[in-house]
N, C-alpha and C positions, 0 to 999 in steps of 0.2 A: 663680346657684345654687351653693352650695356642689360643691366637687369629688369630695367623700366619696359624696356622693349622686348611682348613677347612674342610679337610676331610684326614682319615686315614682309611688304609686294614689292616686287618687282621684277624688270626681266632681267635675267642673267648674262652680263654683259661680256664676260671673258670668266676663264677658271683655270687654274693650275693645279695640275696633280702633283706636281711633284713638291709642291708650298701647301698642298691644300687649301689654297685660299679661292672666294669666289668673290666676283666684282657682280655688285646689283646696281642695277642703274633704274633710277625711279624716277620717276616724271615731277615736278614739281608744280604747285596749285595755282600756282602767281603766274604762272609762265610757260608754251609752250615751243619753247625754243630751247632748250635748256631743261637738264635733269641734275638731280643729285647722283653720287657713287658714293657705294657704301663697300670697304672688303669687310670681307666676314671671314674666321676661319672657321674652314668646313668643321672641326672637331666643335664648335660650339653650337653649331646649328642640327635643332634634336630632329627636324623633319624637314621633309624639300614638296614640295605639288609644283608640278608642272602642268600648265593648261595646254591644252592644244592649238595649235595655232599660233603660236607664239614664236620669235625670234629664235635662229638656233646659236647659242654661247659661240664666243668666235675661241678660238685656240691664243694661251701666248705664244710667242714666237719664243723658243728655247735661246737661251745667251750663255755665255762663258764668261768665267772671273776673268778672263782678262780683257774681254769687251768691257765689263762692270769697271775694272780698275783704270781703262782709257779715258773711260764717261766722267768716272771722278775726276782724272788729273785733268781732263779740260774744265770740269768745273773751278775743282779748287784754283785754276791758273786765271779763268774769268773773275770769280771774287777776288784775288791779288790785285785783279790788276783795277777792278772796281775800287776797292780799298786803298789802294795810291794815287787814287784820282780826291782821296779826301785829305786835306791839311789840320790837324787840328790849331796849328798854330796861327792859322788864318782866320780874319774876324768872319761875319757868315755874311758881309757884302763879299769877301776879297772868295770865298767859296762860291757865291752866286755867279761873279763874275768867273769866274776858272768854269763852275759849270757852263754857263753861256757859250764860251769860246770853244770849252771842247767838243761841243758838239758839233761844231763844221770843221773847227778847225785842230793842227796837232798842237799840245799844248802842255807843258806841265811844270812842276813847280823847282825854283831852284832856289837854292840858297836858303832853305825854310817859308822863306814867305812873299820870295817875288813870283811873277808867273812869266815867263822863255813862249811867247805866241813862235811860232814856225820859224825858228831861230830869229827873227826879224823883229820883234817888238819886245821889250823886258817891260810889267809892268811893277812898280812897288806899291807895297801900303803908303797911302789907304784907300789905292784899285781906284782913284777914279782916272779921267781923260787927260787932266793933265799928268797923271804919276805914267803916261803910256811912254816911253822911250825908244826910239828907234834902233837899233841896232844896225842894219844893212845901209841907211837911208833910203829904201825902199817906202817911201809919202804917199802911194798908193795903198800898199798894204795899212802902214800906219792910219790912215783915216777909215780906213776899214773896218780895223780892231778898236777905236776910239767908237766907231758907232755902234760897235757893241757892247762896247762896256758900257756907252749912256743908258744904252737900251736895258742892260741888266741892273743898273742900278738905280734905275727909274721903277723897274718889278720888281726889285728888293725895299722901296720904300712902302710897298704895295703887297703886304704877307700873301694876300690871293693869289697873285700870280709869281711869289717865287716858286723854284726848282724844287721839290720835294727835299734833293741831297740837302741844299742848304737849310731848308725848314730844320735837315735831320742833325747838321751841324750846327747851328745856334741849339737846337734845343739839347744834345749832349755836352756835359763839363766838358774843359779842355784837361785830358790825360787819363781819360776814362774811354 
């Protein structure tokens, strides 16, 4: 616990004996929808008061390391796969447009820097409507993914409304 802080309210949201830690959930000034969580560990907290009337702590739900170690390998497998959805090798329109498509549709990158829409459309740099190419001859789908590419690179002329990833691709080097 910070040293600035010698005393903190609130009601005690959860506790674990066996971490000794306690969860305080505080109400916050701005806003009554919405609280702060603060963990504490029990060994730095010199006193406790409990008012009456008050909420009673809910219990954690006890877990095993190997629940813990599931949790992680789904995580670590979702950032993977977050992480191969980014090209560094792509300028941050040809990332705008990758992000746009993959959101409906399947879509990923091949050859370093074209983009394979649902095996049906290849598109090259430099990502706009005409670099879109058919693959199947499927004219349906193709006019499909052309109007989303215009649409993406109409909101990439327009920093507001791109994708967050691409904001986050243009503003990282490439190879960092």
């Amino acid at each position: 616990m910070c040293a600035a802080l010698s005393s903190v309210q609130g009601f005690v949201h959860t506790h674990d004996q066996s971490t000794r830690l306690l969860m305080l959930r505080m109400p916050l000034t701005h806003t009554t929808l919405s609280s702060e969580l603060r963990c504490l560990a029990m060994d730095a907290v010199k006193s406790l008061v409990v008012e009456e009337g008050g909420e009673t702590p809910k219990a954690v739900k006890p877990t095993t390391k190997k629940a813990l170690a599931a949790r992680e390998q789904l995580a670590l497998r979702h950032c993977e796969e977050m992480m191969a959805e980014l090209n560094d090798a792509a300028s941050a329109e040809g990332q705008a447009v990758f992000d746009a498509l993959h959101k409906t549709l399947d879509c990923k990158w091949v050859d370093g820097v074209a983009i394979n829409v649902l095996d049906q459309v290849r598109i090259e740099p430099p990502y706009s409507p005409a670099q879109c190419a058919s693959i199947d001859g499927d004219k349906d789908a193709h006019e499909r993914i052309v109007k989303i590419v215009q649409a993406a690179l109409s909101r990439s002329e327009d920093p507001s409304k791109a994708s967050p990833k691409a904001a986050k691709a243009a503003a990282i080097p490439p190879g960092i």
